[in-house]
C-alpha positions in Angstrom: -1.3 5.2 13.3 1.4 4.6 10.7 1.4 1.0 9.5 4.6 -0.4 10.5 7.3 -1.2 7.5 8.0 -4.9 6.4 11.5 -6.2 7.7 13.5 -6.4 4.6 14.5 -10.2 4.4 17.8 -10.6 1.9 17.6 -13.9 0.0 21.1 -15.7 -0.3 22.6 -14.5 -3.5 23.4 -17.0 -6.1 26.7 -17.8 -7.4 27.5 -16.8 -10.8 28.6 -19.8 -12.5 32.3 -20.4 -12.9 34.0 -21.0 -16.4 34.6 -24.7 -17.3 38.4 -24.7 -17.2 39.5 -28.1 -19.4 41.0 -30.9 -17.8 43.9 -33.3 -18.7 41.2 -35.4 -20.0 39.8 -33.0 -22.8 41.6 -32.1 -25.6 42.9 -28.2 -26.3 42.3 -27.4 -29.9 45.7 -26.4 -31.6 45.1 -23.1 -34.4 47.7 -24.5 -37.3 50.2 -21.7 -37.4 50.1 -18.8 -40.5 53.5 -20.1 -41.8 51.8 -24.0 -41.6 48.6 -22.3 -43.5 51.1 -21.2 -46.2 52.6 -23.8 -46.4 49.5 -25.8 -47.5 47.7 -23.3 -49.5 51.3 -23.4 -51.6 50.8 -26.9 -52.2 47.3 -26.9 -53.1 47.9 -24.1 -55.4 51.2 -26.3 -57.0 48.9 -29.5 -57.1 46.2 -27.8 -59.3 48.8 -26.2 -62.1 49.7 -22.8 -60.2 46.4 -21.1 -61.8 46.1 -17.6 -60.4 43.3 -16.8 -58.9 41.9 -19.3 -55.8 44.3 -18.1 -53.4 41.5 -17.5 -51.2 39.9 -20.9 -51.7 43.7 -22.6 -51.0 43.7 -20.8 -47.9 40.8 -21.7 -46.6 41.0 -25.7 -47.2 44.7 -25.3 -46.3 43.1 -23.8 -42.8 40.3 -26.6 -42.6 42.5 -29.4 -43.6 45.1 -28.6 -40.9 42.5 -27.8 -38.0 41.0 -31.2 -38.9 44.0 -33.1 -38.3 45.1 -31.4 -34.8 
């Protein structure tokens, strides 16, 4: 005699987890703009004697000086 099959029982599926979406309350970081950035890395590379060379450097603090004051 053929065993009988097992009733399949379906487990309530779970919820996938929804994104966090920010609130008034929580503050939306602002990207400085590429003209801003240019801005600053012009004045960086004016404040230490136009030497040639750092542009890269002048852009980057220009970048991390600006994001930390948004």
């Amino acid at each position: 005699m053929p065993t009988p099959k097992a009733e399949k029982t379906s487990k309530p599926r779970k919820t996938s987890a929804r994104k966090k979406t920010q609130t008034a309350s929580e503050p939306v970081p602002i990207r400085p703009t590429h003209e801003e950035i240019a801005r600053r890395a012009h004045q960086l590379w004016v404040e230490r004697g136009r030497t040639h060379g750092k542009h890269e450097e002048d852009w980057y603090r220009a970048e991390q000086e600006l994001m930390r004051a948004s």
